[in-house]
C-alpha positions in Angstrom: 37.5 -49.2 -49.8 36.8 -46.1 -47.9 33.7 -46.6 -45.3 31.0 -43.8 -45.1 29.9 -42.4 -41.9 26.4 -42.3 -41.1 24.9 -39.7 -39.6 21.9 -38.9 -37.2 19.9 -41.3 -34.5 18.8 -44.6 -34.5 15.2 -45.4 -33.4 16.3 -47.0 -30.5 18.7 -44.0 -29.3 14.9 -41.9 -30.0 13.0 -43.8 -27.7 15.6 -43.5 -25.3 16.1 -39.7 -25.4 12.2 -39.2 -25.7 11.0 -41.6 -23.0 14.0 -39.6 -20.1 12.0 -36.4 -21.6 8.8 -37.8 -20.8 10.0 -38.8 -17.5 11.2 -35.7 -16.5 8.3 -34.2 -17.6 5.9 -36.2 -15.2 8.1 -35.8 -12.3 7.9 -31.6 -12.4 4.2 -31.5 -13.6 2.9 -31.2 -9.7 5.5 -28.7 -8.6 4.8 -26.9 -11.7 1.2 -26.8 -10.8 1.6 -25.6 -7.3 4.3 -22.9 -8.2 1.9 -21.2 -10.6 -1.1 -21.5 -7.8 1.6 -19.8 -5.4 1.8 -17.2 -8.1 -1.5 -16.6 -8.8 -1.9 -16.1 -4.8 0.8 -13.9 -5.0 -0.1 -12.0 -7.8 -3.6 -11.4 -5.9 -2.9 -10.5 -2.5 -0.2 -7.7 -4.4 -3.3 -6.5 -6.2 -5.2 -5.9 -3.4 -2.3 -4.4 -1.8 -1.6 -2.1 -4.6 -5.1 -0.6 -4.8 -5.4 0.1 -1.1 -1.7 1.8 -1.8 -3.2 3.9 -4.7 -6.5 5.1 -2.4 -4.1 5.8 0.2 -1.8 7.9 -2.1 -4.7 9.5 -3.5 -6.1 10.3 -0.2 -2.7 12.4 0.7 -2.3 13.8 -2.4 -5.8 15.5 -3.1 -6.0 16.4 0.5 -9.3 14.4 0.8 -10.7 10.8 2.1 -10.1 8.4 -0.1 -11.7 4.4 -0.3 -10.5 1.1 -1.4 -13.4 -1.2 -2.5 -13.2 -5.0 -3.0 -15.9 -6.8 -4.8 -15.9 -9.8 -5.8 -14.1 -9.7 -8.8 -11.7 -7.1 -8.6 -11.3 -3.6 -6.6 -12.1 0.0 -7.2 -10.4 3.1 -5.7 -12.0 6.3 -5.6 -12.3 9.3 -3.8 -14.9 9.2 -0.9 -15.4 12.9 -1.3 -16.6 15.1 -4.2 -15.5 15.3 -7.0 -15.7 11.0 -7.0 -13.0 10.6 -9.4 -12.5 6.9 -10.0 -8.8 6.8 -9.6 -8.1 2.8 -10.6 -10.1 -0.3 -11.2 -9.1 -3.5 -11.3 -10.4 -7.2 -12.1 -9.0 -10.8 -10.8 -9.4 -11.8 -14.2 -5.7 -11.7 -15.4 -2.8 -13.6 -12.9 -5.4 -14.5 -9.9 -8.9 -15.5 -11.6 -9.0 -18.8 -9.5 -7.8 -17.2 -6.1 -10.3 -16.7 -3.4 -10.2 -13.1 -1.7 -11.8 -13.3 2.6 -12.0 -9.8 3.8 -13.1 -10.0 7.0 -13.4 -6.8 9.1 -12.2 -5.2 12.6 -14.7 -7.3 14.2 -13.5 -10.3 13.0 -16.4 -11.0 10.5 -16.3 -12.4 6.6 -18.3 -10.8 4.4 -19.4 -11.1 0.6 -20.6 -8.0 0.3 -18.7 -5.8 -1.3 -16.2 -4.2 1.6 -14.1 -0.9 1.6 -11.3 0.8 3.7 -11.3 5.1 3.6 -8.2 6.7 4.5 -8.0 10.3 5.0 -6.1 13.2 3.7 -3.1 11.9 6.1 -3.1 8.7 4.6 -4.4 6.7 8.1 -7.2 4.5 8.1 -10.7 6.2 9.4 -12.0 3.7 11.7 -14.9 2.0 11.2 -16.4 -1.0 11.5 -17.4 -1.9 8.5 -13.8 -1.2 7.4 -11.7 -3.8 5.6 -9.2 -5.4 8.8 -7.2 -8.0 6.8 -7.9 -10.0 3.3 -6.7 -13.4 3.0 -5.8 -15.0 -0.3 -6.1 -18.3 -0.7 -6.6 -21.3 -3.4 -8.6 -23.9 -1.3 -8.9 -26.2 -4.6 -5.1 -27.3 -5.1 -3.6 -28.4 -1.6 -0.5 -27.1 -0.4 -0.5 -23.5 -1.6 0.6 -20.7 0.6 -2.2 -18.2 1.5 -1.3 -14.6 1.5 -2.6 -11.7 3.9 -2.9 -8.1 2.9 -3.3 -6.0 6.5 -4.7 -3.1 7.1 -3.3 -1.2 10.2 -4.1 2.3 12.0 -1.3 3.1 14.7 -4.3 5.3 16.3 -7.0 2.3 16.4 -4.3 0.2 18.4 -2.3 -1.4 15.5 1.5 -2.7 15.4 1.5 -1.0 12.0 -0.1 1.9 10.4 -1.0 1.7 6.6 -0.8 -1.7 4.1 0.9 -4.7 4.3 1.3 -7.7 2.7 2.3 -10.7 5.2 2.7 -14.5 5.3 1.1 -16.2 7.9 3.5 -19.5 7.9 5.9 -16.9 9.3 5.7 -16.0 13.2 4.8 -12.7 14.2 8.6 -12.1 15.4 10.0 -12.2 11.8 9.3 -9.0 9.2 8.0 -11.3 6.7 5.0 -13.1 9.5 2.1 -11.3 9.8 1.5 -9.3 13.2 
């Protein structure tokens, strides 16, 4: 008499499989939920960076000021001069809704107004100071995210830098990554 082979699972060797699944599962949920606050952080504080790149590029390219402007939502850049040609606009509503964007200026004060940066036709920042200094990006409500900084820097105005850049402030100043 010839035995048949049974195929598939038994209920127990389900359980088994599903429950490790599950456990696995509960033990990457946190990391998973700081690594896509990290990203959204990231994804922000590149924005920011990336629009005061575009004004900046404009502003040497037309031969003309240019401004970044960050509201509260997103950022505009457009030429400070006539013609006025809005040049990009963005919103914080796609990759960084939930991040919180500080601009604080050269005098060291936040602001929630809506705050700008001009660079002229050789790309450096016109000082001001009502310009934008530095923009931190943070998510205060899930602890243990990395903030971001986006500087702003004028070799002229007594910067270590001149243009945008995008720091970490965990870093020390010493390494290319820290912020200055």
């Amino acid at each position: 008499m010839m035995r048949q082979l049974r195929r598939g699972f038994t209920l127990i060797e389900i359980l088994v499989a599903m429950t490790i699944g599950i456990l696995l599962l509960l033990m990457v949920a946190p990391q998973m939920s700081l690594w896509m606050s990290d990203s959204e952080i990231r994804n922000g504080a590149q924005s920011v960076a990336e629009g005061m790149r575009t004004a900046q590029a404009a502003a040497v390219s037309h031969n003309l000021n240019a401004e970044f402007v960050l509201t509260g939502t997103g950022w505009t850049a457009r030429m400070a001069d006539p013609p006025n040609d809005i040049l990009q606009v963005a919103t914080f509503l796609e990759g960084s809704k939930y991040a919180v964007f500080n601009a604080v200026d050269s005098t060291n004060a936040p602001s929630t107004a809506p705050m700008k940066v001009t660079f002229n036709a050789l790309g450096q920042v016109i000082p001001a100071t009502t310009n934008i200094a530095k923009v931190d990006v943070t998510k205060p409500s899930v602890t243990g995210t990395r903030p971001l900084r986006v500087l702003v820097g004028n070799l002229m105005a007594g910067a270590t830098f001149n243009g945008v850049k995008l720091c970490d402030p965990y870093f020390p100043a010493t390494d290319p990554k820290g912020c200055p």
